[in-house]
C-alpha positions in Angstrom: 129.1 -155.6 2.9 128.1 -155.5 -0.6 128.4 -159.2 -1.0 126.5 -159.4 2.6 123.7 -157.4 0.8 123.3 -159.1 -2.4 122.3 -162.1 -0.8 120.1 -161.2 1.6 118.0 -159.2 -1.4 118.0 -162.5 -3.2 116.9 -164.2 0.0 114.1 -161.5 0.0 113.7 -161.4 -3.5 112.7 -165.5 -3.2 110.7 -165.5 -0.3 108.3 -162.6 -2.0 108.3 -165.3 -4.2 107.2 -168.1 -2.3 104.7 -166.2 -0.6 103.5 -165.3 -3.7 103.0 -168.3 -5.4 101.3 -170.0 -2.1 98.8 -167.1 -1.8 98.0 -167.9 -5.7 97.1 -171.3 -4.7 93.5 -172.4 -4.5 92.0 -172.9 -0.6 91.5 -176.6 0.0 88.7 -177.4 2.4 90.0 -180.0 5.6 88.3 -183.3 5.3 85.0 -183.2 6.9 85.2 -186.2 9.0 82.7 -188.0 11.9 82.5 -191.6 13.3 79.4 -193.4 14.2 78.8 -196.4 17.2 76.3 -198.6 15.5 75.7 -200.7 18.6 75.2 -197.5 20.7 72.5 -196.5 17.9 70.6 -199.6 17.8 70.5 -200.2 21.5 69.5 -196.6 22.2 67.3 -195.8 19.7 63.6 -196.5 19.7 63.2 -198.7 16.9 65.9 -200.6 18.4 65.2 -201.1 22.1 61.6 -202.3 20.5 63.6 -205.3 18.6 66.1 -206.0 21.5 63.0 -206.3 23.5 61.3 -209.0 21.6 64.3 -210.7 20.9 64.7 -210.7 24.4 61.3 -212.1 25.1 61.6 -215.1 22.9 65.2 -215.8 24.3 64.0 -215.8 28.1 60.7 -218.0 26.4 63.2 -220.7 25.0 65.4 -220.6 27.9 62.4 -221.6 30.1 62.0 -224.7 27.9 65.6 -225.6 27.9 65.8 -225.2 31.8 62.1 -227.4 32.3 64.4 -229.9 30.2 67.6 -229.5 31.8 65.5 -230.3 35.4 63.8 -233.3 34.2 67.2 -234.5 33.1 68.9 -234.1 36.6 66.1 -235.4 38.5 66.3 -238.8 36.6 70.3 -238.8 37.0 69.5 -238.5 40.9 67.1 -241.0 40.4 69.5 -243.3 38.9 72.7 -242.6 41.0 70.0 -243.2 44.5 68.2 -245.8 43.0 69.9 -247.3 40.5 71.8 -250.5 42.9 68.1 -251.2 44.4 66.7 -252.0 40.7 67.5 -255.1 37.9 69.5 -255.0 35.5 66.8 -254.7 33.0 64.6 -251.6 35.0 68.3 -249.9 35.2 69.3 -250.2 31.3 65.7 -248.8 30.7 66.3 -245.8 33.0 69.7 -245.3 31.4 68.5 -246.0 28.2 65.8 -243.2 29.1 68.6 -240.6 30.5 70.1 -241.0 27.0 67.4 -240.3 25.0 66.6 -237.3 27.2 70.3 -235.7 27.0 69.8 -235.8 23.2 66.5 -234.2 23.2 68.0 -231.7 25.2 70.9 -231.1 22.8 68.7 -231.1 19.9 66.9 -228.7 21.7 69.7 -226.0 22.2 70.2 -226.3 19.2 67.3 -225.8 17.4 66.7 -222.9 20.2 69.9 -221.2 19.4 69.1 -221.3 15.3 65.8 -219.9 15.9 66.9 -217.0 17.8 69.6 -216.7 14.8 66.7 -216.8 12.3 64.8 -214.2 14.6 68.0 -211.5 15.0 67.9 -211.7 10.9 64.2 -211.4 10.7 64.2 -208.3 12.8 67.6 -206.4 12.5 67.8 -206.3 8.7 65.0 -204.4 8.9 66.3 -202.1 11.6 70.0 -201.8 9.7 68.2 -201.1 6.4 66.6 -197.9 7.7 69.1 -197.0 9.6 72.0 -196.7 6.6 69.3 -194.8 5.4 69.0 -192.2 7.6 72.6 -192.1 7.8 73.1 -191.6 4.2 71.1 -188.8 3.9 72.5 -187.0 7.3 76.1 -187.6 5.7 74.9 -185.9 2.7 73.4 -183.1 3.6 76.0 -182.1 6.1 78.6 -182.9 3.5 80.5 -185.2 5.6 83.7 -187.0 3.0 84.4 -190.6 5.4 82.6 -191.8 7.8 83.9 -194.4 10.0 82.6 -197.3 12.3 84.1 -196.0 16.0 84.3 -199.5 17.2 85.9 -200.9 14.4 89.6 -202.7 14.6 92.5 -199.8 13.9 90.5 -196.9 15.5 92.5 -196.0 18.6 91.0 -192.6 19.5 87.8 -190.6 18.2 87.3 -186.6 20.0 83.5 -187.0 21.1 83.8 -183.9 19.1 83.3 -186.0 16.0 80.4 -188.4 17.5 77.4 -188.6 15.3 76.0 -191.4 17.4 73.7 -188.8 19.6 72.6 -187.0 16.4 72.0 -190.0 14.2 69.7 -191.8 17.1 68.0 -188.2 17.1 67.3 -188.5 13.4 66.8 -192.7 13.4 64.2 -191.9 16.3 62.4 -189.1 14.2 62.6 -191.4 11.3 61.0 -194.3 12.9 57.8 -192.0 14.7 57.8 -191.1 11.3 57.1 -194.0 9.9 55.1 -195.4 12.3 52.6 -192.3 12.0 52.4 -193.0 7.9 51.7 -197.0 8.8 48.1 -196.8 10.4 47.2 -193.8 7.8 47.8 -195.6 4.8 45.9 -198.6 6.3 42.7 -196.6 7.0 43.0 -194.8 3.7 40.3 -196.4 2.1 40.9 -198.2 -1.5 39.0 -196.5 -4.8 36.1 -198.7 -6.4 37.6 -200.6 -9.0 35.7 -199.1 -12.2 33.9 -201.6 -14.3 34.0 -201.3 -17.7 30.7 -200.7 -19.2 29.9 -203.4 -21.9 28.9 -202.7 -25.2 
């Protein structure tokens, strides 16, 4: 019994001691953590549906041209597969000759089509990116957020909509852009001071 009761005091004696030093121990915060889908932003933000829509409008505008092409194209290679054992040799080597020039042009169209819609995504979305990272760098530091991550990025299985900032940061992006829209036409009709001339001696 005596031995029984020696240990469990030193058993005691220990955990008080445990307990003790853990208590003692500063509080760490958890890791304030919230992920963000870009794409969902962009496309559902103001400023964003404005750019998707002219990019839109210039794709359907190029497709138009590629398909007038594309038509004039098949209605000659109908021409020549209808026609072609009717005509000479010489009118049929000029209509081939002319198929062939037109299938180029139409390459040459796609793609220079396909580069200037390139050029135009830059042209527009840098823009749109640039404010947007910086809206989100000031929402991440004034909620005091320590990692954001990308939600559709490669190795993230499973986000809690809990931790969604998307709604919140097209809330603020949207603000942000009627903002600056407002301060555009403002500073335009401000009108600019008279240069002073500088009375001559």
């Amino acid at each position: 019994m005596k031995h029984m009761s020696k240990g469990f005091l030193l058993c005691m004696v220990i955990f008080i001691l445990f307990v003790g030093i853990a208590q003692a121990q500063p509080t760490q915060e958890p890791l304030k953590i919230g992920v963000i889908d870009i794409k969902r932003v962009i496309n559902t933000s103001k400023y964003g549906q404005e750019v998707m829509d002219q990019l839109q409008k210039k794709y359907e505008e190029l497709q138009a041209k590629l398909e007038a092409k594309g038509k004039e194209l098949e209605a000659l290679k109908e021409e020549i597969e209808k026609k072609g054992q009717l005509w000479s040799q010489e009118l049929r080597e000029k209509k081939q000759s002319e198929y062939q020039k037109k299938l180029r042009e139409l390459k040459a169209m796609q793609e220079d089509a396909q580069f200037e819609m390139q050029e135009l995504e830059r042209k527009l979305l840098d823009p749109v990116f640039k404010e947007l990272e910086t809206v989100i760098k000031n929402f991440v530091e004034k909620e005091k957020y320590d990692l954001i991550l990308e939600k559709t990025q490669p190795g993230i299985y499973y986000a809690s909509p809990r931790i969604d900032l998307s709604p919140q940061v097209v809330d603020l992006f949207n603000k942000h852009y009627e903002e600056s829209k407002g301060k555009k036409p403002a500073e335009a009709a401000k009108p600019k001071e008279p240069v002073k001339s500088t009375p001559k001696k």
